[in-house]
FIKELO-547861 format. One line per 8 residues: their letters; for each residue y, x negated, z negated of N, C-alpha, C. Coordinates in nm, 2 decimals. Each point is the difference from the previous one (the first is absolute). Layout:
a> Y/X/Z/Y/X/Z/Y/X/Z; ...
//
This chain:
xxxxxxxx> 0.94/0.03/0.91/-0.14/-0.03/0.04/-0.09/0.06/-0.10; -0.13/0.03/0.01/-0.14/0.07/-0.05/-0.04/-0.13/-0.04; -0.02/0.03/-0.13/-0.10/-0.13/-0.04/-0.13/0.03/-0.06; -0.11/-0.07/-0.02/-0.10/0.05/-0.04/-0.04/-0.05/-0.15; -0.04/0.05/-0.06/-0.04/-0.03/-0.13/-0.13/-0.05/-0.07; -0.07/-0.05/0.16/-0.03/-0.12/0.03/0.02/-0.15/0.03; -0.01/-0.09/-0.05/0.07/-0.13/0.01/-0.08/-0.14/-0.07; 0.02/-0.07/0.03/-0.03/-0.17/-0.03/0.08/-0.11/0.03
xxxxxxxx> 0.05/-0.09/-0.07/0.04/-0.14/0.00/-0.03/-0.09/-0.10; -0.01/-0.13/0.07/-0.04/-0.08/-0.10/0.05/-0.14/0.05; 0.06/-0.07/-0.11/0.08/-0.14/0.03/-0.02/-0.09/-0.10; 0.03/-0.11/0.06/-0.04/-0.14/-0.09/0.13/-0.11/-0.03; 0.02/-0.02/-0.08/0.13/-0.07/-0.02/-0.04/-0.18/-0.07; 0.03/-0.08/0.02/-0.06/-0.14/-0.04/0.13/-0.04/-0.11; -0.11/-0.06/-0.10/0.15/-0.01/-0.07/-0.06/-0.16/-0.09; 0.08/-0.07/-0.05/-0.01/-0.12/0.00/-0.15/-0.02/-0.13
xxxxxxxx> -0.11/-0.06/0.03/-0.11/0.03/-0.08/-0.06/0.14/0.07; 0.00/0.02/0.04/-0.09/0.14/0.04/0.02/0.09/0.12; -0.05/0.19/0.01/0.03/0.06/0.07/-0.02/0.13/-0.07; 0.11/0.10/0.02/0.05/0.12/-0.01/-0.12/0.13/0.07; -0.04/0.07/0.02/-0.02/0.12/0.06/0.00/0.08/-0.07; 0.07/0.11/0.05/0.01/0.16/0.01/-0.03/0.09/0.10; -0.04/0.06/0.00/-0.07/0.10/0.06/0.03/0.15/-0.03; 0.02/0.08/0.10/0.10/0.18/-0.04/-0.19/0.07/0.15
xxxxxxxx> 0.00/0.09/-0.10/-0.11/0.15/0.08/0.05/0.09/-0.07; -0.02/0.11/0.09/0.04/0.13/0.00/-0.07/0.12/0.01; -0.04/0.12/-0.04/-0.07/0.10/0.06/0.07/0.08/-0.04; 0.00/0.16/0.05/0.08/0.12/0.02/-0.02/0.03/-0.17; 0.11/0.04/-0.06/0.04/0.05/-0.09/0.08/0.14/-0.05; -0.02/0.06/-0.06/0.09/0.12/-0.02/0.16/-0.04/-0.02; -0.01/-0.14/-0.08/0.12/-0.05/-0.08/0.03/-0.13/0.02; 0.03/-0.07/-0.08/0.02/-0.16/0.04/-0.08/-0.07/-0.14
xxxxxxxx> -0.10/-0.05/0.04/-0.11/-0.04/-0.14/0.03/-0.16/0.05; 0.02/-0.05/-0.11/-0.03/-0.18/0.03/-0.07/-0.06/-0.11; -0.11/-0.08/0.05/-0.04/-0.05/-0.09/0.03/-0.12/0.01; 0.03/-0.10/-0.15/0.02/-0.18/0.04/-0.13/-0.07/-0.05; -0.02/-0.05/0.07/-0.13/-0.10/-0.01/0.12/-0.14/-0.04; 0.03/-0.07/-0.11/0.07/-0.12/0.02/-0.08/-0.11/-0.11; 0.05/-0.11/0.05/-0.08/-0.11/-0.16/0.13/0.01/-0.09; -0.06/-0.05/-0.14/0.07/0.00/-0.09/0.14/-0.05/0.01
xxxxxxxx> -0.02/-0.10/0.07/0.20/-0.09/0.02/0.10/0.09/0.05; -0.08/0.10/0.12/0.08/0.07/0.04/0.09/0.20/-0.05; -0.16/0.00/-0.13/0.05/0.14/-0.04/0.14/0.03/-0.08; 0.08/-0.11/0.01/0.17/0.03/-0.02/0.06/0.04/0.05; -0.07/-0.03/0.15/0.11/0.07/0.13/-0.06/0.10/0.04; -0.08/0.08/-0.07/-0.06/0.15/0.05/0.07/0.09/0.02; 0.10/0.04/-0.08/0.10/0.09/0.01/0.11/-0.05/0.13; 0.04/-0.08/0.03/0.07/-0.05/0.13/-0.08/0.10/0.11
xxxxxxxx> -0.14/-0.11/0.00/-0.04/0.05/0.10/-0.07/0.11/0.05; -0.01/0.13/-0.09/-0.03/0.12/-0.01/0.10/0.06/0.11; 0.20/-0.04/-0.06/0.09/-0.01/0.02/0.04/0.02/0.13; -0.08/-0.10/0.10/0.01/-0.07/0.12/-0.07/0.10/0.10; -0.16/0.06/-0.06/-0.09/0.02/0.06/0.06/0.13/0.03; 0.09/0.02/-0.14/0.02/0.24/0.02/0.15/-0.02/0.07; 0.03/-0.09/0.01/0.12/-0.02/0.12/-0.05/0.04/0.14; -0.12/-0.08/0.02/-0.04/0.00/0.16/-0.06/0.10/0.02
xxxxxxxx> -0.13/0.05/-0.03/-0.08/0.12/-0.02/-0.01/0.12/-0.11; -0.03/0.12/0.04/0.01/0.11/-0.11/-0.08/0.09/-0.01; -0.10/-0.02/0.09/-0.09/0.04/-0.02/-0.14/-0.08/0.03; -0.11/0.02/-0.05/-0.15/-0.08/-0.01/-0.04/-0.04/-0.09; -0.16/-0.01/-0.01/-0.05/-0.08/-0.12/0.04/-0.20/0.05; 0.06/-0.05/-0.04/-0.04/-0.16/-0.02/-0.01/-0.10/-0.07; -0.07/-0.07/0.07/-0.05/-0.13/-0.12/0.11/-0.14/0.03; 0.02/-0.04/-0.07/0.10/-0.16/0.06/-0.12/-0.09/-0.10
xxxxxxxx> -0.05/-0.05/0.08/-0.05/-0.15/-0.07/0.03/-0.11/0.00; 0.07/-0.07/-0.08/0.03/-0.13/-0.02/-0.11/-0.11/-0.02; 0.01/-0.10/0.04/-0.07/-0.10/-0.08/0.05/-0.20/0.05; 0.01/-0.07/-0.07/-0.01/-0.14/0.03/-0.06/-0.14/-0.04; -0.06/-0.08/0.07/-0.03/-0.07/-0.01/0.00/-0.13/-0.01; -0.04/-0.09/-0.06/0.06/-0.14/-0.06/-0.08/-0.08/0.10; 0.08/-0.10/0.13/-0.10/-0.10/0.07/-0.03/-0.07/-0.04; -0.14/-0.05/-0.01/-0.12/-0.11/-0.06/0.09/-0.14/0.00
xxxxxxxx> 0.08/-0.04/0.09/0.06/-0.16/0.03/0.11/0.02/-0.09; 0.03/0.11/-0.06/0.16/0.04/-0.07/-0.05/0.06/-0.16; -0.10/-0.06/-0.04/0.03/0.04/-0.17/0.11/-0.10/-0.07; 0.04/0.12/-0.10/0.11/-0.03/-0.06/-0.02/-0.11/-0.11; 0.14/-0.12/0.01/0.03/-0.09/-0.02/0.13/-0.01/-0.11; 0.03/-0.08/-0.05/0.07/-0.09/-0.12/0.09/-0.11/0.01; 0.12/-0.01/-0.01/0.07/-0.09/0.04/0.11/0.00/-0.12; 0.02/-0.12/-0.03/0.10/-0.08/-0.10/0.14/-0.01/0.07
xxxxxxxx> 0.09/0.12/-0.11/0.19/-0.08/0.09/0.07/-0.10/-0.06; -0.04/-0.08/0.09/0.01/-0.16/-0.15/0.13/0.01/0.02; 0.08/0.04/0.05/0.17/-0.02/-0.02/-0.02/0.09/-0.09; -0.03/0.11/0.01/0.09/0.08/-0.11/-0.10/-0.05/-0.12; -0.12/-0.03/-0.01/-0.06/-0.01/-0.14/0.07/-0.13/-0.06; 0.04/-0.10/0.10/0.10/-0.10/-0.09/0.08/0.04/-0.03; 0.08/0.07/0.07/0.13/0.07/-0.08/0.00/0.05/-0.13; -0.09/0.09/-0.01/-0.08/0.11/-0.13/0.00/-0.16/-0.13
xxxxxxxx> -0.10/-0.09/0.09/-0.08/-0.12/-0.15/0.18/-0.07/-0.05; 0.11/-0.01/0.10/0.12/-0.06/-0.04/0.10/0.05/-0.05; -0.02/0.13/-0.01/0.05/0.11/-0.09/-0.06/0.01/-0.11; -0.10/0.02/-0.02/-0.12/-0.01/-0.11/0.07/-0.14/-0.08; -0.02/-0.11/0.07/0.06/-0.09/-0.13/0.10/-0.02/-0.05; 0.09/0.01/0.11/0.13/0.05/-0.04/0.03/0.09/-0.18; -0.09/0.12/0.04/0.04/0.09/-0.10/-0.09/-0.09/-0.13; -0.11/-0.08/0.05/-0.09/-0.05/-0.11/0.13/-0.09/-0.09
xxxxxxxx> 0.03/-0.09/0.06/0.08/-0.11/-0.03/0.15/0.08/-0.09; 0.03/0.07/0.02/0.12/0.08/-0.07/-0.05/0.13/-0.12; -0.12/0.02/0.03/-0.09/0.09/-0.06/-0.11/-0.04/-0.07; -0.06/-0.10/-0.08/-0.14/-0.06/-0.01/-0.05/0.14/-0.04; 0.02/0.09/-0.11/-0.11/0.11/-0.02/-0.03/0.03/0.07; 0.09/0.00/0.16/-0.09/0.14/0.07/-0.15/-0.08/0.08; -0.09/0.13/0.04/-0.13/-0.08/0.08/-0.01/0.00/0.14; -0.01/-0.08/0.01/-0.02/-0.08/0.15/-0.07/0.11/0.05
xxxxxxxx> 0.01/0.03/0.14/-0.05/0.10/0.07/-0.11/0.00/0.06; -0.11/0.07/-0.06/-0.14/-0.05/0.03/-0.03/0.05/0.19; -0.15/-0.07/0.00/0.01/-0.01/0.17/-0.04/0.13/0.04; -0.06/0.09/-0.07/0.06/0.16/0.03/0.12/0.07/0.00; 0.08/-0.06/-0.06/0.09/0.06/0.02/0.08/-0.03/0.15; -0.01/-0.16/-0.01/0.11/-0.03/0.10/-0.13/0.06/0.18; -0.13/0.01/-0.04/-0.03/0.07/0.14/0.01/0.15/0.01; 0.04/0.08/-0.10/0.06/0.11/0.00/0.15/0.05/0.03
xxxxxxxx> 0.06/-0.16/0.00/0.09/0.06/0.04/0.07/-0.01/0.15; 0.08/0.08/0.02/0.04/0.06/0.12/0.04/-0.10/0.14; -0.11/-0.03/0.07/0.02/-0.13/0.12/-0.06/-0.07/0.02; -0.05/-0.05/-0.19/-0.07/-0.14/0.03/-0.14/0.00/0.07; -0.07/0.11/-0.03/-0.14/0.02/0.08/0.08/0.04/0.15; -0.07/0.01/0.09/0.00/0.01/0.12/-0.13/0.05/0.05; -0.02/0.11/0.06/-0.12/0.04/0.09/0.01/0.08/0.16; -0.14/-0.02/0.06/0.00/0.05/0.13/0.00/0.11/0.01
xxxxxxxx> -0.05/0.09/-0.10/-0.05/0.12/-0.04/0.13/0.12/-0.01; -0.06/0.11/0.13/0.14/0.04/0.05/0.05/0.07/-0.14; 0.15/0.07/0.01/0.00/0.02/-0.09/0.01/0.20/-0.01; -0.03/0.05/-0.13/0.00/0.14/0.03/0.12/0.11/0.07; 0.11/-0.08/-0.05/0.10/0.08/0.09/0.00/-0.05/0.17; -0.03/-0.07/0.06/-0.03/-0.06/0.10/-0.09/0.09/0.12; -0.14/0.02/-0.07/-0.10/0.06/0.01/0.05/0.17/0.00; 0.07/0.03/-0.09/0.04/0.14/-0.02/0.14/0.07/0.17
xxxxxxxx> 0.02/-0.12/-0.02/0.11/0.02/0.15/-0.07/-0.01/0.13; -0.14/-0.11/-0.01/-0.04/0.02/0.13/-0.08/0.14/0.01; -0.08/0.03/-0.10/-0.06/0.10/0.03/0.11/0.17/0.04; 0.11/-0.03/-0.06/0.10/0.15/0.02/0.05/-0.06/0.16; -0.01/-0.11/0.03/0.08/-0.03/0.17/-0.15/0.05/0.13; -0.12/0.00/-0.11/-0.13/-0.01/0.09/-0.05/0.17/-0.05; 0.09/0.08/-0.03/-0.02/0.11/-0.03/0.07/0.06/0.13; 0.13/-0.03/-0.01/0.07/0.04/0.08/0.02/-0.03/0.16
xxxxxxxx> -0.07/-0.07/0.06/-0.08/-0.09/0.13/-0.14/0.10/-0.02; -0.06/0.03/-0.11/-0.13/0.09/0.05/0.01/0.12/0.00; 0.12/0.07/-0.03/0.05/0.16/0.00/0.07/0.03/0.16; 0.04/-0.15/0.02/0.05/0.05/0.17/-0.13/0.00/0.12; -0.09/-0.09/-0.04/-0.12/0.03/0.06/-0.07/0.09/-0.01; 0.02/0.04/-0.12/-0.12/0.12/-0.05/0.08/0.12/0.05; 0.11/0.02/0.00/0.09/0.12/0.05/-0.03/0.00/0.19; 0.02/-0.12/0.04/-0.03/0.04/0.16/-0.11/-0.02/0.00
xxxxxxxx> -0.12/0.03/-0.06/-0.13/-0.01/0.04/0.02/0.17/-0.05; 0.00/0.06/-0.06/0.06/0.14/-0.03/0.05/0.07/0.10; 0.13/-0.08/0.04/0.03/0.07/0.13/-0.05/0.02/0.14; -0.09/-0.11/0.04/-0.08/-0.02/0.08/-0.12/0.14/0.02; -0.03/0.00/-0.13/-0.15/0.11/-0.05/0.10/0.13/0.03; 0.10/0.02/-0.05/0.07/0.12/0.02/0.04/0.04/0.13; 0.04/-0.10/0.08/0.02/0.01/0.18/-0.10/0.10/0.02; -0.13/-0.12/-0.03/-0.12/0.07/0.09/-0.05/0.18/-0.11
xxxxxxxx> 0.02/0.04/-0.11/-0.01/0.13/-0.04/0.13/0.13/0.07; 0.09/-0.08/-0.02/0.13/0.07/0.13/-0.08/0.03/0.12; -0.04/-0.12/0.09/-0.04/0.04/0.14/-0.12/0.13/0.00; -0.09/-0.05/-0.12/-0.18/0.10/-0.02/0.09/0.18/-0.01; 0.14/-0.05/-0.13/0.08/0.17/-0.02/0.02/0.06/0.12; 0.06/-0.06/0.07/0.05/0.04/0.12/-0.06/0.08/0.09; -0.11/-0.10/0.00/-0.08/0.05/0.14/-0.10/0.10/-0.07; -0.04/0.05/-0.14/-0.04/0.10/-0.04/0.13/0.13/0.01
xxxxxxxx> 0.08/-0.01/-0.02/0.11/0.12/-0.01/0.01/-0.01/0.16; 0.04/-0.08/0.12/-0.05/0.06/0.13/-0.10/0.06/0.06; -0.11/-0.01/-0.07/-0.14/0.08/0.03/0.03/0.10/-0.06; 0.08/0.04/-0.13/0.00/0.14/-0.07/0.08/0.07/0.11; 0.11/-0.09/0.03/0.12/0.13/0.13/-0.07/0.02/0.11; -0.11/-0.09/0.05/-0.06/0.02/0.08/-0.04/0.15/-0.02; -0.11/0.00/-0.08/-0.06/0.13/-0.03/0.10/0.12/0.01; 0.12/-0.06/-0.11/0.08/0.12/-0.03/0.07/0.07/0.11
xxxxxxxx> 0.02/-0.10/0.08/0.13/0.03/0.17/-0.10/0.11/0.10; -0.18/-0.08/-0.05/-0.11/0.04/0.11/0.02/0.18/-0.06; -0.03/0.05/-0.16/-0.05/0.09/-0.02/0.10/0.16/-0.01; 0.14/-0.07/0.04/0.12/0.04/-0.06/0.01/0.15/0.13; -0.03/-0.08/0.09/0.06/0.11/0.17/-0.10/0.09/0.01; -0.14/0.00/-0.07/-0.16/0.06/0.00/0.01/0.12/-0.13; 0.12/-0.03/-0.07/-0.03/0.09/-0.09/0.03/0.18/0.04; 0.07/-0.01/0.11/0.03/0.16/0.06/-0.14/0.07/0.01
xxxxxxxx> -0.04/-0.09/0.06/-0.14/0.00/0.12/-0.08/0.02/-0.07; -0.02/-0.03/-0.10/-0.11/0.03/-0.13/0.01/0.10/-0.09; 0.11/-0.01/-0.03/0.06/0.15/-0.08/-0.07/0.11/0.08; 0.06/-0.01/0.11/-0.02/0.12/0.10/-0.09/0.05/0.04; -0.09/-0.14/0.04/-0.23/0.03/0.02/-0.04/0.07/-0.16; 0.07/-0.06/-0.13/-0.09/0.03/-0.09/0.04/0.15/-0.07; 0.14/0.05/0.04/-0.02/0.12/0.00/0.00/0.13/0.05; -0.03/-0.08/0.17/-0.08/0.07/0.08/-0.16/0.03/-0.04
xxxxxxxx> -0.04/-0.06/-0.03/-0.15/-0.02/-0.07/0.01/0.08/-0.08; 0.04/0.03/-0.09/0.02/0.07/-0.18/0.02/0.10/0.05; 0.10/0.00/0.12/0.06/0.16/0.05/-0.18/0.07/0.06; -0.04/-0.05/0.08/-0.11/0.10/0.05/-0.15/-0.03/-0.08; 0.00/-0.07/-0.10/-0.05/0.03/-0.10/-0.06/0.13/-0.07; 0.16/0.01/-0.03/0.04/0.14/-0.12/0.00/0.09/0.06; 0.05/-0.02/0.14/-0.06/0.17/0.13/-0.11/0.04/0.01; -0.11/-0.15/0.03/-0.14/0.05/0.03/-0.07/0.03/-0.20
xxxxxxxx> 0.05/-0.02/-0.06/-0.02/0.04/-0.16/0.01/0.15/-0.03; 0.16/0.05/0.03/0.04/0.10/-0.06/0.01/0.09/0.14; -0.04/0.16/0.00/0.03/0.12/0.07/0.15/-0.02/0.07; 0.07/0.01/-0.10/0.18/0.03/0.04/0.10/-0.09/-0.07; 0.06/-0.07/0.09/0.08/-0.11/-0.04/0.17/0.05/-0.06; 0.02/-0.03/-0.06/0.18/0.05/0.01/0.04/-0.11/0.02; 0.09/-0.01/0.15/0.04/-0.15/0.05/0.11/-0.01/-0.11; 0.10/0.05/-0.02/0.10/0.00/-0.03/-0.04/-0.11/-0.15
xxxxxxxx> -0.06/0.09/-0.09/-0.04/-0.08/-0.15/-0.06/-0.15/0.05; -0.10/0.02/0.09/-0.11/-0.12/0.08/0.11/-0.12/0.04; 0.16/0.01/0.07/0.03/-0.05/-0.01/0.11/-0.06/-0.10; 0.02/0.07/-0.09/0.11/-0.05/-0.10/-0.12/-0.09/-0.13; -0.11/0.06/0.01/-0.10/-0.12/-0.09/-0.04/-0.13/0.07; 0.03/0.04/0.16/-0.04/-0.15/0.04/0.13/-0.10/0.02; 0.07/0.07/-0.03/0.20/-0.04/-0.01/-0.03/-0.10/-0.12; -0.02/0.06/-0.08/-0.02/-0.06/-0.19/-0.09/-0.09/0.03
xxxxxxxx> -0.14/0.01/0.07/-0.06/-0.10/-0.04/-0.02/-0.12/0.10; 0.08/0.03/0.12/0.06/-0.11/0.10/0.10/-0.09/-0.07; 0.09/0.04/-0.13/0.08/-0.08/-0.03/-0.09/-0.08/-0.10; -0.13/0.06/-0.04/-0.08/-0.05/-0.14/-0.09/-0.14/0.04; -0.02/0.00/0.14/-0.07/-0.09/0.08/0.11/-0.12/0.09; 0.11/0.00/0.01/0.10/-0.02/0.08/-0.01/-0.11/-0.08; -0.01/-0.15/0.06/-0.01/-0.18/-0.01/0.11/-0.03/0.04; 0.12/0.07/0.10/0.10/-0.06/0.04/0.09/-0.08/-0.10
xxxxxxxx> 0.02/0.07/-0.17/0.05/-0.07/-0.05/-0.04/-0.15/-0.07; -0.11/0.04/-0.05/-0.09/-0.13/-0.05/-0.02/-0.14/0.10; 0.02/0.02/0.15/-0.02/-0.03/0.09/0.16/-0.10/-0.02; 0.11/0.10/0.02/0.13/-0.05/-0.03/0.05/-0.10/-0.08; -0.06/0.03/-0.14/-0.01/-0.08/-0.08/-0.06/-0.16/0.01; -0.12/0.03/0.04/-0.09/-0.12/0.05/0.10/-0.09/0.06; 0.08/0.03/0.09/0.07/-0.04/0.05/0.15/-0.08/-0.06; 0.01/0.06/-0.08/0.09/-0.06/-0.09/-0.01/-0.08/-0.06
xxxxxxxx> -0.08/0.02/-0.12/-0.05/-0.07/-0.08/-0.07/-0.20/0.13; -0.05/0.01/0.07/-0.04/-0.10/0.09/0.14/-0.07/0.04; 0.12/0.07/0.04/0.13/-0.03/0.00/0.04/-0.10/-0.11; 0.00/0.05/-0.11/0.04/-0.01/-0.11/-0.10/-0.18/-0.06; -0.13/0.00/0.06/-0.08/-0.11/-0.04/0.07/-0.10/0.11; -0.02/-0.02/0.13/0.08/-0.04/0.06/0.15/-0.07/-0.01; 0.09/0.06/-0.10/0.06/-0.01/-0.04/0.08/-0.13/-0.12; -0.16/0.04/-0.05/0.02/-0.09/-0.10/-0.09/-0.09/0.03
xxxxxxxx> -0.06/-0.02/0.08/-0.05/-0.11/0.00/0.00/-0.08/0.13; 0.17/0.04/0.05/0.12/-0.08/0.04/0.09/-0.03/-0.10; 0.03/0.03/-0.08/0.11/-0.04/-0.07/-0.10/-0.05/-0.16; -0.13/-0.02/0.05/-0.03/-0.15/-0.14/-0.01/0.02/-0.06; 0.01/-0.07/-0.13/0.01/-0.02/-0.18/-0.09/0.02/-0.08; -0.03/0.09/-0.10/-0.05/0.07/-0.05/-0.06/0.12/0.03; -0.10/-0.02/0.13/-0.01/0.17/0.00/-0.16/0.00/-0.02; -0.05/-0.04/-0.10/-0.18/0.03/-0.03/0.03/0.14/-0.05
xxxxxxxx> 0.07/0.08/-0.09/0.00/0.08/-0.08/0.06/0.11/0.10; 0.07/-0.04/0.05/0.05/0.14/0.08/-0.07/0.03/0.14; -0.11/-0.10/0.07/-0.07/0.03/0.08/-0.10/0.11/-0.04; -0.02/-0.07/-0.14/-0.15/0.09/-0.07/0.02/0.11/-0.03; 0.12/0.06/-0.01/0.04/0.10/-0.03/0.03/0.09/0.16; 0.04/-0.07/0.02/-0.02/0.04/0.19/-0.14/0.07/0.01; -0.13/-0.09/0.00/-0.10/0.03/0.06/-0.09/0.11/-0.08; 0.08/0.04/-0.13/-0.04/0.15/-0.07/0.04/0.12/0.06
xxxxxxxx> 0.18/-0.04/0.06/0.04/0.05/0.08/-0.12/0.06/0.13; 0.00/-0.11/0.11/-0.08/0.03/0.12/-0.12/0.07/-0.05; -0.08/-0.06/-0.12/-0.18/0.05/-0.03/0.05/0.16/0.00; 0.11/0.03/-0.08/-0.01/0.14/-0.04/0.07/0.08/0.14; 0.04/-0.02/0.05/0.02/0.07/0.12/-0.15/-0.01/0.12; -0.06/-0.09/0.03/-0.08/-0.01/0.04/-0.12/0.08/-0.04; -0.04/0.00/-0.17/-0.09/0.10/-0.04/0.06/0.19/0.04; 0.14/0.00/0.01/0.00/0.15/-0.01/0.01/0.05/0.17
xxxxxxxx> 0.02/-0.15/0.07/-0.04/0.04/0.13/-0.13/0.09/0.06; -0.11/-0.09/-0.07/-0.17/-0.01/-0.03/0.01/0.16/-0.03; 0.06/0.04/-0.14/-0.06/0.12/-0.03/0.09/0.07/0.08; 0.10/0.02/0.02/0.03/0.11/0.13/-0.02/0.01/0.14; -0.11/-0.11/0.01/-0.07/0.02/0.11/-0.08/0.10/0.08; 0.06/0.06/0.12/-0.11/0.12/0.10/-0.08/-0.12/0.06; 0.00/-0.07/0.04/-0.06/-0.11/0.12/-0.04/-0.10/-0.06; -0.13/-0.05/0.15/-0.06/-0.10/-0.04/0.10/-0.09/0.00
xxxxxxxx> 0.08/-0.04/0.13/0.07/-0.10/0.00/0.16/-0.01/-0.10; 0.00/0.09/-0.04/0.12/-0.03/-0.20/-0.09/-0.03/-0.06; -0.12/0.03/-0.05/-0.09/-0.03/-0.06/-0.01/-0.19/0.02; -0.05/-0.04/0.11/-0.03/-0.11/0.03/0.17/-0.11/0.00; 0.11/0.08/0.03/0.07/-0.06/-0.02/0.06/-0.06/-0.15; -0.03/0.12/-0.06/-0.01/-0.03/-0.18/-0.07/-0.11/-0.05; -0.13/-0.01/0.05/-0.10/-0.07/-0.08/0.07/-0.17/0.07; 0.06/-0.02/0.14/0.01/-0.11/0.02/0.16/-0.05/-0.09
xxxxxxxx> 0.08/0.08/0.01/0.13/-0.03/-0.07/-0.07/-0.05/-0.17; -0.06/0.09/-0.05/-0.07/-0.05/-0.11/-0.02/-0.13/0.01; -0.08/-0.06/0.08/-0.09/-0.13/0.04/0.13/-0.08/0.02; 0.06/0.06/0.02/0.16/-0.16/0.05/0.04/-0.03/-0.14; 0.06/0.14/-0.04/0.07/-0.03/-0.14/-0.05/-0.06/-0.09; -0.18/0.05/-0.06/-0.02/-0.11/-0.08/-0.02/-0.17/0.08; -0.01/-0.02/0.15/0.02/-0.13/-0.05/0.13/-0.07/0.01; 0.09/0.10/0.04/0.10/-0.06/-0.06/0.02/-0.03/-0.15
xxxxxxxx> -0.01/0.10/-0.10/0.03/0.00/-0.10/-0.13/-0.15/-0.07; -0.09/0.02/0.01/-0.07/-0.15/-0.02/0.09/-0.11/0.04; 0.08/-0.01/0.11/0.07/-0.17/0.04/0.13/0.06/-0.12; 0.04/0.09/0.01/0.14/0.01/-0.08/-0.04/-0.03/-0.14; -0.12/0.02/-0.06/-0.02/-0.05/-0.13/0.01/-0.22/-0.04; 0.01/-0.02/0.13/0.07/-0.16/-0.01/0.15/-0.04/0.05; 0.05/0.11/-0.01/0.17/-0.01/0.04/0.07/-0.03/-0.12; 0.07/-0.08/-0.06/0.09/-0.02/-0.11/0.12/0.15/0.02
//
């Protein structure tokens, strides 16, 4: 499939006290640029999700923005684990009663230690898992919204390289017929010009320069090369780079059409193959 290097998704995940969003945009890139927009809880897991992003996409500028939010009815709260903090104060005497020097465990200590506070307040590894599961849910949307944008640049390719064969198939069977009027033209030209012709040389120079005007090959080409786009863009993947190189291909055959032009209508056919290729090559500059 053609995907475009155009794209958007954005998702919301609820998580106990709050809500999650992330958000993925895309524009055409030479390379694969990502920028993270994240809050501070989350810049541990940057490197993961860099990780994730150059898995799915490989080429584009994008942005991933994170952000979350604490619900107004859900600020964070404080809770006593009176089992375990008895436990802790009957150990405590224990050791007091068999130990008098040592000191009783002051009440920082025992709310420092491990349980006896209790809160609502999610916790950071918690928060760091939903956001890599809400990465991965926004890369499959952001990818078929990609491929959707790419459908429709496939169909626009298409139907520009059938307007080019168009031209090419129209101008291909005309090329005898033109050769032949234009140097019939040149031929009685140089008669009504010069006294005395010598056919013989008259025609071995129009030999040379019948082959110096001759489009049949460039024409050929054109033809291939449109094969060759076609091609790949049936068989998918990665082709931004190799279309673009394609359509240097078509421009430069199309320009030497132009200048080996005898006629108005090579002439006119040049300038319109021109007009396709660059807009093709504009939609191929959003192909991954």
């Amino acid at each position: 499939m053609i995907l475009s290097m155009t794209g958007f998704a954005a998702i919301s995940r609820e998580f106990p006290g709050g809500m999650l969003n992330l958000e993925l945009r895309a524009v055409n890139h030479r390379y694969l640029d990502v920028q993270m927009r994240l809050p501070e809880e989350l810049r541990v897991i940057e490197a993961p999700l860099r990780e994730m992003i150059g898995a799915k996409v490989t080429r584009g500028k994008l942005e991933c923005r994170v952000g979350f939010n604490q619900l107004e009815n859900e600020t964070p709260t404080l809770e006593v684990n009176h089992e375990l903090l008895q436990q802790l104060l009957a150990v405590s005497r224990a050791i007091k009663q068999s130990a008098p020097e040592v000191e009783t465990l002051s009440v920082g200590e025992l709310m420092r230690w491990p349980g006896v506070m209790k809160s609502n307040e999610l916790k950071p590894e918690v928060l760091q898992q939903l956001c890599l599961e809400s990465l991965a849910a926004a890369l499959s949307d952001f990818n078929a919204s990609r491929q959707r944008e790419g459908e429709k640049l496939k169909a626009v390719l298409l139907e520009r390289v059938a307007s080019i064969e168009t031209i090419v198939a129209g101008l291909k069977p005309k090329l005898p017929q033109i050769l032949a009027a234009y140097m019939e033209k040149l031929s009685n030209r140089l008669r009504d010009a010069l006294e005395s012709v010598d056919e013989d040389r008259l025609k071995q120079e129009f030999a040379l320069f019948a082959q110096k005007i001759d489009v049949d090959e460039e024409l050929s080409r054109l033809s291939t090369h449109l094969s060759e786009v076609r091609r790949i863009l049936k068989a998918g993947g990665q082709a931004g780079k190799r279309l673009d190189f394609l359509m240097q291909e078509l421009n430069r055959e199309a320009n030497t059409l132009g200048s080996k032009s005898v006629s108005t209508e090579t002439t006119q056919a040049s300038v319109e193959l021109k007009v396709l290729i660059e807009q093709m090559r504009e939609q191929i500059q959003n192909i991954e």
